[in-house]
C-alpha positions in Angstrom: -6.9 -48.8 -70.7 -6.7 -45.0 -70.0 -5.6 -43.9 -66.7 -7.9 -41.8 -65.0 -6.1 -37.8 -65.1 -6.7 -36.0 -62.0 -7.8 -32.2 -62.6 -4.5 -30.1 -60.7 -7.6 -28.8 -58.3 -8.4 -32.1 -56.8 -8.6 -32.0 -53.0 -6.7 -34.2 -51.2 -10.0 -35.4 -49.4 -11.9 -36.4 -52.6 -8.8 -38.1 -54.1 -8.4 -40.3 -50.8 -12.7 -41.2 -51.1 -11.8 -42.0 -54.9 -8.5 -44.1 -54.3 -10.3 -45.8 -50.7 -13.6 -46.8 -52.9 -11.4 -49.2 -54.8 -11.1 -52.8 -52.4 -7.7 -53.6 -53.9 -6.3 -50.4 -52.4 -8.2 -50.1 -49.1 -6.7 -53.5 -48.6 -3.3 -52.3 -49.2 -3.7 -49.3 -47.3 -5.2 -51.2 -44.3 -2.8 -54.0 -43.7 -0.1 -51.0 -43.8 -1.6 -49.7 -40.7 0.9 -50.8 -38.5 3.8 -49.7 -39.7 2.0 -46.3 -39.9 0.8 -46.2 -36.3 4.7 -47.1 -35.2 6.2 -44.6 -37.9 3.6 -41.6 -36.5 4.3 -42.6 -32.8 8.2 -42.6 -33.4 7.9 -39.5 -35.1 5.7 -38.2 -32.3 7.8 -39.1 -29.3 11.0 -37.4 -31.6 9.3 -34.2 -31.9 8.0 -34.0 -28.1 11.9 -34.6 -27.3 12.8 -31.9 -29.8 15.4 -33.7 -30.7 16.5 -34.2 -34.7 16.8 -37.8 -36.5 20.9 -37.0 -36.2 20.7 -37.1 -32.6 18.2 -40.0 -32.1 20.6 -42.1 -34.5 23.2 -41.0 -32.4 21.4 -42.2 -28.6 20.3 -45.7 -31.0 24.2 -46.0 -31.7 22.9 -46.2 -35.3 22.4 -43.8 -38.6 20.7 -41.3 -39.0 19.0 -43.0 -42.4 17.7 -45.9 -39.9 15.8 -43.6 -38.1 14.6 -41.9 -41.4 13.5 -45.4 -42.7 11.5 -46.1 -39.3 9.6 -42.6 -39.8 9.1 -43.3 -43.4 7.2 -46.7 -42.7 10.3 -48.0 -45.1 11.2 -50.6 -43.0 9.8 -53.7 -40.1 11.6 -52.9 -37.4 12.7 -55.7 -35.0 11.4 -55.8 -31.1 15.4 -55.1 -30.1 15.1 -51.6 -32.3 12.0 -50.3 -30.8 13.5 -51.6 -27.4 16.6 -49.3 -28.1 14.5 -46.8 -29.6 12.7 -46.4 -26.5 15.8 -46.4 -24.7 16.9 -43.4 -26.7 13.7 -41.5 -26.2 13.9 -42.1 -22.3 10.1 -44.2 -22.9 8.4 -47.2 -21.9 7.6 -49.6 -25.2 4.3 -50.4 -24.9 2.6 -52.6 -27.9 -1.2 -53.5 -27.8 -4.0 -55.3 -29.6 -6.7 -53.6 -30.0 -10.3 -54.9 -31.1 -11.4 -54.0 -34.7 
């Protein structure tokens, strides 16, 4: 089977409707949803705190290449991380459920 080529002046928009009509990878894409919610609200509290991913390892008593793997969505963090991570941001952890 040929893969589909993508002309080099493809928006990002009309690849993401493309790659979304297919159910195998909206499936994917959706069950990754948490881990994209905590890596955007990580990043998010980071930035507000204008601090670096050095210096947030540093408050965690961790590396810096944890920190980068939490903002990357590489890894599951544990419910003791995101309580130290919290710690290190000077935040409350809050974690909801939320109807679909």
């Amino acid at each position: 089977m040929k893969k589909k080529k993508w002309p080099p002046h493809t928006s990002w928009e009309k690849f993401e409707k493309e790659l979304m009509s297919k159910p195998g990878v909206r499936k994917a894409y959706e069950a990754l949803q948490p881990e994209f919610a905590i890596a955007r609200a990580i990043i998010h509290a980071r930035v507000k705190k204008k601090i670096s991913q050095h210096e947030l390892a540093r408050k965690m008593k961790t590396g810096q290449a944890v920190v980068s793997r939490l903002e990357g969505a590489n890894a599951s963090p544990s419910l003791a991380l995101l309580k130290r991570l919290a710690d290190a941001l000077n935040s409350r952890l809050e974690i909801r459920f939320i109807p679909r």
